[in-house]
Every structure is written in C-alpha cells, then in structure tokens.
C-alpha positions in Angstrom: 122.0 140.2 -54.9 124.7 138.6 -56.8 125.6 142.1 -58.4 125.9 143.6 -55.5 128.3 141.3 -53.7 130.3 141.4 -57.0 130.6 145.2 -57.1 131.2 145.3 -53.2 134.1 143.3 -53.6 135.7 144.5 -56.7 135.3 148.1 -54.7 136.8 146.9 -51.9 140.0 145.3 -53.8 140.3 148.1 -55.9 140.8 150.6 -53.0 143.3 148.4 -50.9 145.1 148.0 -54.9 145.3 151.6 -55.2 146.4 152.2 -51.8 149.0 149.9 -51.6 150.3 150.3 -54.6 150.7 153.9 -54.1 152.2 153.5 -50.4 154.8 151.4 -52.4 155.6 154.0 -55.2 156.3 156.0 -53.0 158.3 154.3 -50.7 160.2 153.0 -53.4 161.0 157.0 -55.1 162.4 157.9 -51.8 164.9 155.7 -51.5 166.5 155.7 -54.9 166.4 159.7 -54.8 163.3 160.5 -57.3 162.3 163.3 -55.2 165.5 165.2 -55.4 165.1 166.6 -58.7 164.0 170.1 -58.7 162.6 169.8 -62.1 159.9 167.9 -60.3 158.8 170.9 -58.1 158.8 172.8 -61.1 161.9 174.8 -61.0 164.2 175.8 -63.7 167.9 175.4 -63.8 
C-alpha cells in the first residue's frame, strides 16, 4: 500500500514538473527571439 501511494505521487509530481517546466521553456524562447532562427526549422542560409 505504501508503494503505491509513493509511486502515485512521484507520478503525479513528475507530470505537473514536466509540464510546467516546459510551459516555461517555452514561454521564455519566445520572448528573447529563440524561435526566429531558421536554422531551427531546418533551413540553410
């Protein structure tokens, strides 16, 4: 029972840690201009 509680939780705080840390990537990359660069989309200059 104890294992299961433990592994529920540690699931549960992993997915809101991945979500939110992604959601603030992100956020963050868009407003210093990290998705302008083509090379990112894969085009040559």
């Amino acid at each position: 029972k104890g294992f299961a509680v433990t592994l529920a939780i540690g699931v549960l705080v992993s997915m809101f840690s991945a979500i939110f840390v992604t959601k603030t990537l992100l956020s963050l990359s868009t407003k210093i201009g990290f998705f302008r660069n083509p090379v990112l989309f894969g085009v040559k200059l």
